[in-house]
N, C-alpha and C positions, 0 to 999 in steps of 0.2 A: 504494500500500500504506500501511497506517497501520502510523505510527512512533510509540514509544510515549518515545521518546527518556530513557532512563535513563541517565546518567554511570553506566557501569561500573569498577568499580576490587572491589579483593579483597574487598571486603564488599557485593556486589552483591545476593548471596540475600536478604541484608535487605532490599533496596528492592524483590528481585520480590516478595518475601513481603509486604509496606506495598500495591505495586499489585495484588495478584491474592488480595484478603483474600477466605476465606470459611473454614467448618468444615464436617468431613465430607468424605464420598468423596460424589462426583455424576459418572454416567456417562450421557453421551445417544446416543442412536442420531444418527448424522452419514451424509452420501453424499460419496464421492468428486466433486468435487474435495478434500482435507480442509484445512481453514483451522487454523491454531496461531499464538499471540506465541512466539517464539521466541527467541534469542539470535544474532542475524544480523550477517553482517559484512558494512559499510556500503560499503565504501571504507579508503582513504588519507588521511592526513594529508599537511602541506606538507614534513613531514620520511621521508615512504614508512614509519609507523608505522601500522599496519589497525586501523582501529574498529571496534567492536560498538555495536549496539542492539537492545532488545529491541523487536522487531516483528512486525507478521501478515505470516505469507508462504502460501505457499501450496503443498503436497505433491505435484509431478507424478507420482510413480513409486507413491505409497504406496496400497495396495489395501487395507489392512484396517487400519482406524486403532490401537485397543484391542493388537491384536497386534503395533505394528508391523513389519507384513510386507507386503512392493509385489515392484514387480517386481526389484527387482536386490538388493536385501537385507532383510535379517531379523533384528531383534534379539533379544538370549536377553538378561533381568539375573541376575545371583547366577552359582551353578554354583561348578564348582571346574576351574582348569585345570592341567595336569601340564605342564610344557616340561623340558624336557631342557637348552637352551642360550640367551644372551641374547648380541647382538651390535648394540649399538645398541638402535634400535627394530625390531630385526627377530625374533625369539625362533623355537625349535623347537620346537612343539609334541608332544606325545606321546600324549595324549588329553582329553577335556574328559566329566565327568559333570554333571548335575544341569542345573542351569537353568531359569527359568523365565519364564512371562509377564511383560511390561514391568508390568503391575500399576499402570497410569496413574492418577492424580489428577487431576481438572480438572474444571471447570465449560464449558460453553458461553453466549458470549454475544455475539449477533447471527451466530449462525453459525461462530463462530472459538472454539475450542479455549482456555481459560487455565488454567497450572497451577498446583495448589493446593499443590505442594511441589519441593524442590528435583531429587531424580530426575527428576517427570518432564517438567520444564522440563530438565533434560540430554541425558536420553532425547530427547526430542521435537526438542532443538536439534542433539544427534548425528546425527539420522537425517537432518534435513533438510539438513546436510550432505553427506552421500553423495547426497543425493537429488537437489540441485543439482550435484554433480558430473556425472551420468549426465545430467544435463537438458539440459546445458551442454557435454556431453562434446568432439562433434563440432566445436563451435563453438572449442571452446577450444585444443585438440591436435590435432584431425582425427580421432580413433579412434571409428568405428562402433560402440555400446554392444553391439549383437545378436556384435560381430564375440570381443567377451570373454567371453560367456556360457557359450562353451563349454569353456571350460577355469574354470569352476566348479562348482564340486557343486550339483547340480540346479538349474546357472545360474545361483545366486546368492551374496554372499557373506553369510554369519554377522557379525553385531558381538555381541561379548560385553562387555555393561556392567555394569564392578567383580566380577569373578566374585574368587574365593580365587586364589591361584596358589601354585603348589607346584613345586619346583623339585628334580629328583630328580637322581641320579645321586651316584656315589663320593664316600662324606662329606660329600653336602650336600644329604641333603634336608628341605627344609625347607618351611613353610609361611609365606606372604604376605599377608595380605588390603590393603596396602596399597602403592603403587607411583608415584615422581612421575613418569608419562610413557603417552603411548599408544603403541599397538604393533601389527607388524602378522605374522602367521604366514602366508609361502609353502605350506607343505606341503598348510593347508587353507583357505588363502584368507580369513583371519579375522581381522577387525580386534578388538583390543582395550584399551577404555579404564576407564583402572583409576581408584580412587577419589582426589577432589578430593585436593589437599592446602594446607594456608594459606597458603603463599606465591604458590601462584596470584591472577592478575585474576583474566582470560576463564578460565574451567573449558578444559584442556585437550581433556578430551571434546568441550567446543563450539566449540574454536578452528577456526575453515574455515582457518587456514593450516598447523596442524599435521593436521587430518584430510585435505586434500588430498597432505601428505607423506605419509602412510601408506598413501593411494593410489598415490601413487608411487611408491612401494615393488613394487607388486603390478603397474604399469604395469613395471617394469622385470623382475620375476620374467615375466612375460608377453614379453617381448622380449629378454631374453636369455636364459633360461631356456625359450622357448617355450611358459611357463606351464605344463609339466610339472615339477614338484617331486620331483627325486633326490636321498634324504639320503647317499647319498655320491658325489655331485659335490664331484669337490675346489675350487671355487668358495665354496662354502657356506660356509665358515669361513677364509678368506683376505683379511688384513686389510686390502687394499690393494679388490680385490671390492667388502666389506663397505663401505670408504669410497667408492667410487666411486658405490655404490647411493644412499649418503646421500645425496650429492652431486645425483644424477637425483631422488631424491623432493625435494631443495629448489627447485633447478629445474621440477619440476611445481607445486611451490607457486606458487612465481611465474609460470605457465605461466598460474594460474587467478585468481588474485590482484592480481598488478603489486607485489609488493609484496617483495622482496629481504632484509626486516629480519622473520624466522620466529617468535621466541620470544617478540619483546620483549609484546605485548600481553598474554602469558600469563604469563612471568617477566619481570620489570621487571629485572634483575641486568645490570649492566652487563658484570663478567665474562664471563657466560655469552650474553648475548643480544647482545655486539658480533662474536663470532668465529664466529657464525651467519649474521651480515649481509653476506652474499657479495658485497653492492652496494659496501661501504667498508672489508671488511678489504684488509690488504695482504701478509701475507705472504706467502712462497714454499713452495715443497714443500722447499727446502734447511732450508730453517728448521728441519724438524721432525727432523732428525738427531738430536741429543741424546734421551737417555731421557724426560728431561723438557722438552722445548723451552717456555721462556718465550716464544714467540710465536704461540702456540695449545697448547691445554691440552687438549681436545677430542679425543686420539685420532683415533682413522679420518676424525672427524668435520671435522676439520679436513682433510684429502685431499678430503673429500667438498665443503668450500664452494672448495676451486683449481677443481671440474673445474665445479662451479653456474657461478663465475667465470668461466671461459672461456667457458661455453656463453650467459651474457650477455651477454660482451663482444663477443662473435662477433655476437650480432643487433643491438646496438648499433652495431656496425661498417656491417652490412648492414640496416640496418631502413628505407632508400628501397626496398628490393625484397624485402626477405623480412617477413616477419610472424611474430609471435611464433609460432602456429599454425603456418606455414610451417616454424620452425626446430622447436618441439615433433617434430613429425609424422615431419622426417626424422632427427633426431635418434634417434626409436625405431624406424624401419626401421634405419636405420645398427648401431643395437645390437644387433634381431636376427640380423645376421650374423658380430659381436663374436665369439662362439663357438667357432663353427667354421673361421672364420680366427688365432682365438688355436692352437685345438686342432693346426695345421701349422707352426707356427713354435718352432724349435730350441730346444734348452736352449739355446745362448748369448744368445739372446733373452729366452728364459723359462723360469724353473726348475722344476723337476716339487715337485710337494707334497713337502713334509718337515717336519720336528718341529724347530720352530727354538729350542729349551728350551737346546742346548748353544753356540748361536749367539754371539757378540759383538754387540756395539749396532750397530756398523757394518755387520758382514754381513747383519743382520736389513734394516736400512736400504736397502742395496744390491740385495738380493732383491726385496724391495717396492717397489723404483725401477725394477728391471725388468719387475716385473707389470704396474704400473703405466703402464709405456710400452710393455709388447706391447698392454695394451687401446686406450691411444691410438692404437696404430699401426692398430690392426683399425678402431676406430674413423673415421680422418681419411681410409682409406682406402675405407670404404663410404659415407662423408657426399658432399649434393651435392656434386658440383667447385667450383659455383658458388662455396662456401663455404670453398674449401681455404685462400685466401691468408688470409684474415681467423682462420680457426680454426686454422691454426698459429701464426700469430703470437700468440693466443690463449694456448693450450696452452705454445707455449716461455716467454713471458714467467712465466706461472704455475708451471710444473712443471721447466724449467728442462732442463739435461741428469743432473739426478737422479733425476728423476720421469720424465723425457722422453729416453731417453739416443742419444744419436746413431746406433745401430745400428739403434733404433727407428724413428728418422725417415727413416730410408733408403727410400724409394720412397713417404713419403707425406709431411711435411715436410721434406723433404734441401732 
């Protein structure tokens, strides 16, 4: 493939704009295979930090360039979308109007796609994202693409690129048009990536280590959820849930990736992109007791890089015999059954939904220490065997008997 080798850093559009000079709109008829420069992620660094460059790759899944639209998804730009609820990267949709054609810019030359502006070198670099996930799918995690299809609307998912967002409900609704993060909506299977903002490098939209997390997301709604979306499953807004999801979409990042350190190529912030790096933080699940725990700042997101943590450490431990793939695969069988074996086990294991508004810092803590380690427990108990000594030892060091509490581990780390 030809590498077009740009140093990327937050002022990148300049130099695609310097290498893809022309005026005017120019559209050509192109055939499938479809060729584009894109914004591609290369690899790793010596320090497991992912690089981009702008290069030709080449479109397996995408059937209609101009629209793009292929076989597993379909981009809409503009629109306007209404969400109800925001939980991380994961948001409740309510409905989406308007929308329209990617409205691409680009010249062809020698067969490959270059764009004449910043869209649709995003566009083009978002889609081929997803497009190498599905390419890559089975290789990567094990999961048969045809086997997800069906639990999508007309088998495919929607990406909505920079749409308005609007945010309704009691006293706050309000309008969006800009937003630092992508996102992804269970209910209707729809990723969304909202408009740049300047402290980005890599455009989040084009980051392949935050778009494969957002896949994750939907790999988890798909396996523990069964891929049917209940807006009132009490899962849905349970903050221990909510991190734990995080936690599996970081772990799919790295499933596809190799690469443990999520934000840093896109946000440079030490802050922010050290307590994502599930590879070298250290904290414990005790840590995060205090309202404000100075040892991750991160909410849920923080629960979410203990369980990333474990789930690496664990194939670390075993990686003469298991493979990354290996641990992906069962890892979301294992989850599929999370559910249904949470849904039998006691209140003194696990507490039923409630409104924890009246709560103490410590009961909230205690509560979420138990959800927490009924999903472990569901969890270490449907994982191979093969796996148990190395994924408990995993799990306690990480979560500890806070996150992990001794009743929990009774019949599956005792």
């Amino acid at each position: 493939m030809t590498s077009y080798k740009v140093r990327w850093s937050k002022f990148y559009f300049l130099a695609a704009a310097i290498f893809m000079t022309g005026c005017g709109e120019h559209k050509f008829s192109m055939s499938a295979p479809y060729k584009a420069v894109v914004l591609a992620f290369t690899g790793k660094d010596a320090n497991g930090r992912a690089e981009y460059a702008l290069a030709e790759r080449t479109f397996r899944t995408l059937t209609n360039f101009n629209e793009l639209d292929g076989t597993y998804l379909s981009l809409r730009r503009g629109g306007r979308l209404t969400i109800k609820d925001v939980n991380g990267s994961l948001v409740s949709s309510e409905s989406f109007s308007g929308g329209q054609s990617p409205d691409l810019r680009y010249q062809v030359k020698s067969g490959t796609a270059m764009s004449l502006d910043y869209s649709t070198l995003a566009m083009l670099s978002a889609y081929y994202q997803v497009d190498e996930i599905y390419s890559t799918l089975e290789e990567k995690i094990g999961v048969v693409p045809s086997d997800l299809q069906s639990v999508l609307p007309a088998g495919k998912h929607t990406m909505l690129f920079e749409p308005e967002i609007k945010i309704s409900g009691p006293g706050r609704d309000v309008s969006a048009g800009i937003k630092l993060n992508a996102a992804y909506s269970p209910a209707d299977k729809k990723f969304l990536l909202f408009q740049r903002s300047p402290i980005e490098a890599v455009p989040l939209a084009a980051n392949f280590q935050v778009v494969t997390h957002e896949y994750g997301h939907f790999i988890f709604d798909y396996s523990f959820q069964a891929g049917k979306y209940d807006a009132n499953n009490r899962w849905n807004d349970e903050w221990a849930l909510n991190g734990l999801n995080e936690g599996f979409a970081d772990f799919i990042s790295w499933s596809f990736t190799d690469s443990t350190d999520i934000l840093r190529s896109s946000i440079d912030i030490d802050s922010v992109a050290d307590e994502r790096d599930f590879g070298k933080t250290t904290f414990v699940f005790q840590d995060l007791a205090a309202s404000e725990p100075e040892a991750c700042k991160s909410d849920f997101y923080c629960l979410g890089s203990l369980f990333a943590r474990s789930l690496y450490e664990t194939q670390q431990a075993l990686k003469a015999t298991v493979s990354k793939k290996d641990l992906a695969l069962g890892t979301i069988n294992a989850i599929k059954k999370c559910q249904e074996a949470m849904g039998s086990m006691p209140e003194t294991m696990l507490p039923p939904k409630a409104d924890t508004s009246s709560m103490s810092r410590a009961e909230i803590f205690e509560r979420d220490g138990k959800i927490t380690g009924a999903f472990l427990r569901a969890f270490v108990q449907n994982a191979p065997a093969a796996w148990k000594v190395d994924l408990c030892s995993a799990l306690k060091k990480n979560f500890g008997t806070s996150g992990f509490p001794e009743a929990a581990r009774d019949g599956s780390c005792d």
